[in-house]
Each structure stands twice: as structure tokens, then as C-alpha cells.
C-alpha positions as CSV (number, residue, x, y, z in Angstrom):
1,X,-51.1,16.0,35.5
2,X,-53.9,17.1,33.7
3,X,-56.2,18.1,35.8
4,X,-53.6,19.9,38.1
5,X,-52.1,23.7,37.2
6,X,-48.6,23.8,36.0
7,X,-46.1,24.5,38.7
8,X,-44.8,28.4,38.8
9,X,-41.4,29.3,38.5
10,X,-40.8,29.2,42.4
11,X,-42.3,25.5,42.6
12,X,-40.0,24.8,40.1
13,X,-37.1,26.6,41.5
14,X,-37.7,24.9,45.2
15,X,-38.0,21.4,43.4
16,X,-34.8,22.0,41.6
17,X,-33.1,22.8,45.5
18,X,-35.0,19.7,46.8
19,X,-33.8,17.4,44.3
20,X,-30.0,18.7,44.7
21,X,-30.5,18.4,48.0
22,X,-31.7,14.5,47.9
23,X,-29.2,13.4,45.8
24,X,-27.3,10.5,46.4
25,X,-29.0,10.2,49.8
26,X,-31.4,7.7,49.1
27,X,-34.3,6.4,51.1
28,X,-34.2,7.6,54.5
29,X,-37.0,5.7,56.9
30,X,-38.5,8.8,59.0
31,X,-40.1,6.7,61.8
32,X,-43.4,7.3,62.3
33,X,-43.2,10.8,64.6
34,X,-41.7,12.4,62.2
35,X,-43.4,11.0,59.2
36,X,-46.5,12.7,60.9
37,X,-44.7,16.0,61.7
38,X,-43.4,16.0,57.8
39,X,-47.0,15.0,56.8
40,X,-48.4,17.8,59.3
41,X,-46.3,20.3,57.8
42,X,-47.1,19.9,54.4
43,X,-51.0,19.6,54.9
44,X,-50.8,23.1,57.1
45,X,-48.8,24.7,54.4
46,X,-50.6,23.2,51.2
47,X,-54.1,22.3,53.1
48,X,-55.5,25.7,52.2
49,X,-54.6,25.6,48.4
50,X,-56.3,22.0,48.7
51,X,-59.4,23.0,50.1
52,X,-59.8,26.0,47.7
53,X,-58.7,23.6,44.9
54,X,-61.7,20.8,45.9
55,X,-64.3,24.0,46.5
56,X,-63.6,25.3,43.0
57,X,-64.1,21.4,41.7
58,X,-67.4,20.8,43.6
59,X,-68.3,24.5,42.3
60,X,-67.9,23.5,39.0
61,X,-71.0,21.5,38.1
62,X,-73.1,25.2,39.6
63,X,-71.3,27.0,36.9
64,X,-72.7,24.5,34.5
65,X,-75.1,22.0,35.7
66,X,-77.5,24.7,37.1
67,X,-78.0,26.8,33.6
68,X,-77.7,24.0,31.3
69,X,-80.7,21.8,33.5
70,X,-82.6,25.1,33.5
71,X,-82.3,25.5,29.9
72,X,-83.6,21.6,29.3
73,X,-86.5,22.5,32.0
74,X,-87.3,25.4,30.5
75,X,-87.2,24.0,26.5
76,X,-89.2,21.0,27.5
77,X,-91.8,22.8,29.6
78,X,-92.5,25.0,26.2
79,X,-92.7,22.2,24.0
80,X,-95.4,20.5,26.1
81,X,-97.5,24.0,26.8
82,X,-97.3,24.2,22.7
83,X,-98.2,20.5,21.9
84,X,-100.9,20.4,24.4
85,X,-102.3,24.3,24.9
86,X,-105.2,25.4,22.6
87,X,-104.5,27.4,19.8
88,X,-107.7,30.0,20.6
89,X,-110.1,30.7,22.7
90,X,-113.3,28.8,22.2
91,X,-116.1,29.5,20.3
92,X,-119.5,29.4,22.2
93,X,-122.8,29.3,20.2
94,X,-125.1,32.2,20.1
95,X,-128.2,31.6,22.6
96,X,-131.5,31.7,19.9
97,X,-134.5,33.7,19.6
98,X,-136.1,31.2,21.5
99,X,-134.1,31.7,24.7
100,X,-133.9,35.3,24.5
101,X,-137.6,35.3,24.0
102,X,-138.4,33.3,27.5
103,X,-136.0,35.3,29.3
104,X,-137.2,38.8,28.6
105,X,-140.9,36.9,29.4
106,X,-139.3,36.0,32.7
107,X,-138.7,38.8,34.0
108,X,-142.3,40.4,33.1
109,X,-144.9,40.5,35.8
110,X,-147.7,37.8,35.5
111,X,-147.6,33.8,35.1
112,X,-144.6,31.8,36.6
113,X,-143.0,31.0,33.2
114,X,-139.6,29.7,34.9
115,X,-140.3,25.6,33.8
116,X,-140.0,27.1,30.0
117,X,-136.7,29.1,31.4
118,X,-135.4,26.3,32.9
119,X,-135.6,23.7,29.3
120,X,-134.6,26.7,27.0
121,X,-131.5,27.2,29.5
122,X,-131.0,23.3,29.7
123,X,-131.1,23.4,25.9
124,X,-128.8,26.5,25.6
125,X,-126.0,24.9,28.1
126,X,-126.1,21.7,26.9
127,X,-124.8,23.2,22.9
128,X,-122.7,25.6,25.1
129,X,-120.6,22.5,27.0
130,X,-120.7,20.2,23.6
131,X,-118.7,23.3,21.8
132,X,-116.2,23.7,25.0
133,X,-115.9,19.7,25.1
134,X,-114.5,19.7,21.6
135,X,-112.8,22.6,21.6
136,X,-110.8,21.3,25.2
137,X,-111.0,18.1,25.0
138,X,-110.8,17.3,21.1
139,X,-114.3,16.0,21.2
140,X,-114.0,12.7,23.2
């Protein structure tokens, strides 16, 4: 009786009657109509206390369940974003003289000087996606 409630004073005072009243009578075979009717009775008078009993039982893993399984969620998705998310931002290298030189010469009127843009660029993006590569992917 552990997992029911206690019974109140009227349960107790209506089992008290019930017991007067069944003693010394002994077992008493119902038949099956009325064994129905008895059982009938009782389920219409104690079927709604059942029912809310059994919803408050299948409520109780919400009340719990739900919050605690978030909490886990929630503790082991910030563990993983702080074993595996970088520290800082990268650090990208400065473009030289070089490349700042043939891009200002670019953009001046008179030869086509866009195969030296091209290399210095080639050069400059080639440090620039070595430094994010090491910095992202821990240099593999």
C-alpha cells in the first residue's frame, strides 16, 4: 500500500460498517448478473478517482523526465561546443608590399598587368587558407 494514499476518515468509517455488516456471513456466490452489477457499481463510483489516479501517474515522468533530459541535453551540448569550438578568431597574415604594390598598379591606366595580379593574389591566398587550415582544422 505504498504507492496508494491512506484511506480518510470516512473510508475508514464505511469499512468499519462493511466489515460489521459481513460478519459471520461468509462467502456468498453472487452469480454472475450481479457480480457484474456489484462490479459496475464500484467502477462508476471509484472509475473517476481511477482515471485521475493513472493521469497523475503517466504525468509524472513530464514533471520530471522532461527538465531533467533537458538539463543532460543542454550540459552535454555545452561541453562539446567547448571541447570542439575555437578559442578566437583567426589570425590572417598581412598581404606584403608586394601585393599592395601590383594592386594599386592595377588599377592605373596603361599595360594589362593582371597575370602579376593574379600570382601575387595566388600567393597571398594561399598563406591566407594555410593560417585558417591551422587555426580550424588544427593543421592537418
Amino acid at each position: 500500500m505504498d504507492d496508494e494514499r491512506s484511506a480518510g476518515p470516512e473510508e475508514q468509517e464505511e469499512a468499519r460498517s462493511l466489515a460489521e455488516a459481513l460478519a459471520g456471513q461468509g462467502e456468498v456466490d453472487l452469480g454472475p448478473d450481479r457480480s457484474e452489477a456489484v462490479l459496475a457499481r464500484i467502477m462508476e463510483q471509484a472509475g473517476p478517482a481511477l482515471d485521475d489516479r493513472a493521469r497523475d501517474e503517466a504525468r509524472g515522468w513530464l514533471r520530471w523526465g522532461l527538465p531533467v533530459g533537458g538539463l543532460t541535453l543542454a550540459s552535454a551540448t555545452a561541453a562539446l561546443l567547448l571541447l570542439f569550438w575555437p578559442v578566437g578568431p583567426a589570425v590572417l597574415p598581412a598581404p606584403d608590399a608586394e601585393l599592395l604594390r601590383v594592386q594599386a598598379q592595377a588599377v592605373l591606366p596603361g599595360p594589362d598587368r593582371s597575370l602579376a595580379l593574379r600570382r601575387s593574389m595566388r600567393s597571398y591566398r594561399g598563406r591566407m587558407f594555410q593560417a585558417l587550415d591551422e587555426r580550424y582544422r588544427g593543421g592537418s
